[in-house]
The first five atom37 places (N, CA, C, CB, O) and aatype in JSON, in Angstrom:
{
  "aatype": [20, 20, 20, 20, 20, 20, 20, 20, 20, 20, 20, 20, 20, 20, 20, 20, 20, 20, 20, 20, 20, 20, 20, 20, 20, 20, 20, 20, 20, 20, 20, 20, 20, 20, 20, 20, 20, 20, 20, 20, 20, 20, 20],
  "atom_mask": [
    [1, 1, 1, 1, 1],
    [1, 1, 1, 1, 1],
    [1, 1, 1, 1, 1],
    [1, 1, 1, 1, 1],
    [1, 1, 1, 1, 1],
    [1, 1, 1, 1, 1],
    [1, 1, 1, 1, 1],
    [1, 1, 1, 1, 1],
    [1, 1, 1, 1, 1],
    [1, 1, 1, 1, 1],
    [1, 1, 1, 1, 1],
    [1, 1, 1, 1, 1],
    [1, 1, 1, 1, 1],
    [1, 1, 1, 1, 1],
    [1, 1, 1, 1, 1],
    [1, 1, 1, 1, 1],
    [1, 1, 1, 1, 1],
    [1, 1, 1, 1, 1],
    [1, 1, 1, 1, 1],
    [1, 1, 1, 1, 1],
    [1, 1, 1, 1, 1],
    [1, 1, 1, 1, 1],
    [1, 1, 1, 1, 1],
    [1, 1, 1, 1, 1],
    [1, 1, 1, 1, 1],
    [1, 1, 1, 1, 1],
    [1, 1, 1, 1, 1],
    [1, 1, 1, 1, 1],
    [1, 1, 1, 1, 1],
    [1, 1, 1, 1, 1],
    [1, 1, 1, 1, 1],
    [1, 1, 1, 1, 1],
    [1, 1, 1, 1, 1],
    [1, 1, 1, 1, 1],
    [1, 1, 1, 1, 1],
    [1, 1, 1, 1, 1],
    [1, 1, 1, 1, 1],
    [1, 1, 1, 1, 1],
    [1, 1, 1, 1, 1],
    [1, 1, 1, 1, 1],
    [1, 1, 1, 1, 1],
    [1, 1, 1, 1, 1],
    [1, 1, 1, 1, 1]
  ],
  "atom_positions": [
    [[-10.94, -16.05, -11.02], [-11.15, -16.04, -9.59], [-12.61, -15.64, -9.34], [-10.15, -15.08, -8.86], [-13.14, -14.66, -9.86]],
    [[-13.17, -16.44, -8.55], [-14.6, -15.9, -8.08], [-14.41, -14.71, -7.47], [-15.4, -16.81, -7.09], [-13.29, -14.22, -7.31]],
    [[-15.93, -13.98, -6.93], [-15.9, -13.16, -6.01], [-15.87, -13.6, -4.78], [-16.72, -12.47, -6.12], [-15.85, -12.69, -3.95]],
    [[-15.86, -14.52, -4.43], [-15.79, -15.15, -2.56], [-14.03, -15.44, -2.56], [-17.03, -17.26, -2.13], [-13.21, -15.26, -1.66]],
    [[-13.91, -15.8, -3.51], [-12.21, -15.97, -3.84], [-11.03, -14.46, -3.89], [-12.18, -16.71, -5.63], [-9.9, -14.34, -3.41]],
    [[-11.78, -13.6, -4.58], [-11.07, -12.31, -4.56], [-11.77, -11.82, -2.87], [-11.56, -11.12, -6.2], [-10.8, -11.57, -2.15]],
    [[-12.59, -11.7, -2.39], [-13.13, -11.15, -1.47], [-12.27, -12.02, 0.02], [-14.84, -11.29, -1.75], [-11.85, -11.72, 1.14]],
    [[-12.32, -12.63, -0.43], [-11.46, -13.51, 0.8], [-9.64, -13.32, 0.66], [-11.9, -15.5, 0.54], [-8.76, -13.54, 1.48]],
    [[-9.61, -13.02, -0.17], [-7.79, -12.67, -0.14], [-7.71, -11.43, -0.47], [-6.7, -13.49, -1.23], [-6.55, -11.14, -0.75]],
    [[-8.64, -10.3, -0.61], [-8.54, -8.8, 0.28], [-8.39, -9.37, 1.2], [-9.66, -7.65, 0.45], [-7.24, -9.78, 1.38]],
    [[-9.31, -9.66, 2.1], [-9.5, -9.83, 3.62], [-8.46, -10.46, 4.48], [-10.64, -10.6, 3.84], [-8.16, -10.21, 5.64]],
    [[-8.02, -11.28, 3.71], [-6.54, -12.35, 3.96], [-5.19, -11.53, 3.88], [-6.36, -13.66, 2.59], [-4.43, -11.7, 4.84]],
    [[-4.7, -10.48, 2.68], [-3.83, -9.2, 2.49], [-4.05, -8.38, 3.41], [-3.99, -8.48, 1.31], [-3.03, -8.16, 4.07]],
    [[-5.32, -7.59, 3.88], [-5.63, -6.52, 4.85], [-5.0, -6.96, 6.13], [-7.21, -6.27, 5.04], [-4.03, -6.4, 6.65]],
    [[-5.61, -8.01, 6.58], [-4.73, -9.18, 7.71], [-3.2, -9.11, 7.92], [-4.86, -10.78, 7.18], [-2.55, -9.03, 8.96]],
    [[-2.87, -9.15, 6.77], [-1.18, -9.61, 6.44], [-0.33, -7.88, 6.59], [-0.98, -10.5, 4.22], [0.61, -7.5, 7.29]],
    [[-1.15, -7.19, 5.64], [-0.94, -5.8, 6.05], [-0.6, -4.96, 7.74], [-2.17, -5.34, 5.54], [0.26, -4.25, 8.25]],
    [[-1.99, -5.64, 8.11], [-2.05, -5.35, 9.64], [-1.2, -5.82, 10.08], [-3.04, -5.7, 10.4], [-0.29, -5.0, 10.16]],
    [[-0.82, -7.14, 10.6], [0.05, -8.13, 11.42], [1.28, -7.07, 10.87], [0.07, -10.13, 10.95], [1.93, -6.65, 11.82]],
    [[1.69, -6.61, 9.74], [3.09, -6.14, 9.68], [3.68, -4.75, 10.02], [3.42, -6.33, 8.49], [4.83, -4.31, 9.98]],
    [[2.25, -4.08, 10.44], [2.45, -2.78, 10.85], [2.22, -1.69, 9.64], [3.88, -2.72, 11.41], [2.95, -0.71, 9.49]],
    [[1.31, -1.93, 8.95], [0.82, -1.19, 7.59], [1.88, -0.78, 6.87], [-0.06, 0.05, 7.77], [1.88, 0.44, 6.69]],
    [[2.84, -1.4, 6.38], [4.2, -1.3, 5.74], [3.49, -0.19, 3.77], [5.05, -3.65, 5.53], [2.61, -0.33, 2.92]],
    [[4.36, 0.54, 4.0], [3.71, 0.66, 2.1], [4.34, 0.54, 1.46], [3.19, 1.75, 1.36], [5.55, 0.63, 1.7]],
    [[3.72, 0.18, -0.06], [4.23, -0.35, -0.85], [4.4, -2.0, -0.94], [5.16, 0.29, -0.81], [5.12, -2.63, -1.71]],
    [[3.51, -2.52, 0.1], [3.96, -3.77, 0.03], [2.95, -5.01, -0.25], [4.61, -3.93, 1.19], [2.99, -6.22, -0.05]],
    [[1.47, -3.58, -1.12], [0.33, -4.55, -1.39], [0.47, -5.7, -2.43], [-0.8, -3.76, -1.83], [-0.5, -6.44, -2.55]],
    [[1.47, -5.9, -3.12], [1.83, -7.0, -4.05], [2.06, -8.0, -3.57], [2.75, -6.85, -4.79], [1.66, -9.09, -3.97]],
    [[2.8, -7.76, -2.55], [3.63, -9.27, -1.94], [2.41, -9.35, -0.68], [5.85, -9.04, -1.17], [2.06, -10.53, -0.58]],
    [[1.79, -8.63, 0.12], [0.46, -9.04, 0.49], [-0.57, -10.14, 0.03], [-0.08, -8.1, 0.36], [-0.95, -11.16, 0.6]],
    [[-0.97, -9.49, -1.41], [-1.77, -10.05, -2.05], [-1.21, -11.82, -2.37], [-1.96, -9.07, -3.25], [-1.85, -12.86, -2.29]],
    [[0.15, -11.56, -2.73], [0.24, -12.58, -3.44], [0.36, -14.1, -2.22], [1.57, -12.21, -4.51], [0.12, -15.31, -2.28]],
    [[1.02, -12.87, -0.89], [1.05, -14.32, 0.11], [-0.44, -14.67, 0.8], [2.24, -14.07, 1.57], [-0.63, -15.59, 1.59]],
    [[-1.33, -13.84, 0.38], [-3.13, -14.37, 0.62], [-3.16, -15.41, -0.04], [-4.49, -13.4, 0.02], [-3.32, -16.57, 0.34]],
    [[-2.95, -14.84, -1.44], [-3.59, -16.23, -2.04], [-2.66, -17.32, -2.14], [-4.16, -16.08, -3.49], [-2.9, -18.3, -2.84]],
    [[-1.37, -17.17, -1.32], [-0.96, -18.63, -1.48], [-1.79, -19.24, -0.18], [0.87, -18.89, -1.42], [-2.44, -20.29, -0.21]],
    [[-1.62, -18.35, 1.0], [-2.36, -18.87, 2.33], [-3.64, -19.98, 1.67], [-3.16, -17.3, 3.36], [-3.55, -21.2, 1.74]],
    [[-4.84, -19.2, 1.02], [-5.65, -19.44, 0.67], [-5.64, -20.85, -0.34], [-5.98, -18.34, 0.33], [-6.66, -21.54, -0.41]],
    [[-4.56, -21.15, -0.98], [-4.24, -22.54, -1.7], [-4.8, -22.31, -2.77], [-4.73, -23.89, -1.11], [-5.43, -23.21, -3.32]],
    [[-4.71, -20.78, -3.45], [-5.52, -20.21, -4.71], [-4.09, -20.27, -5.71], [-6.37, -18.31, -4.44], [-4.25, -20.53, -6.9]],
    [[-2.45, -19.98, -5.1], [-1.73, -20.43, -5.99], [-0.64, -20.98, -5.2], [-1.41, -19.48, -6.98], [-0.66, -21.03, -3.97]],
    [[0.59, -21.51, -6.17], [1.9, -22.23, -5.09], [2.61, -21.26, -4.76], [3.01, -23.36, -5.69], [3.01, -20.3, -5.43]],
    [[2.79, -21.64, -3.36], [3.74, -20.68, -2.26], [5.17, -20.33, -3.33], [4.32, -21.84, -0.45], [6.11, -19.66, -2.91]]
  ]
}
């Protein structure tokens, strides 16, 4: 993964985080629905 690629799906997770009401424990499934958003892997 580049750095514009990792840097953009923090930013995409932080998002996803927010919208859900800062839930914890739930930076995995964050991360992982960034980078599907992002078309970095399959939904």
């Amino acid at each position: 993964m580049t750095d514009y690629e990792t840097e953009a799906t923090r930013t995409r997770a932080y998002e996803i985080w927010e919208r859900e009401g800062r839930p914890a424990g739930q930076h995995e499934s964050h991360w992982r629905q960034a980078l599907a958003e992002l078309g970095l892997i399959q939904p």
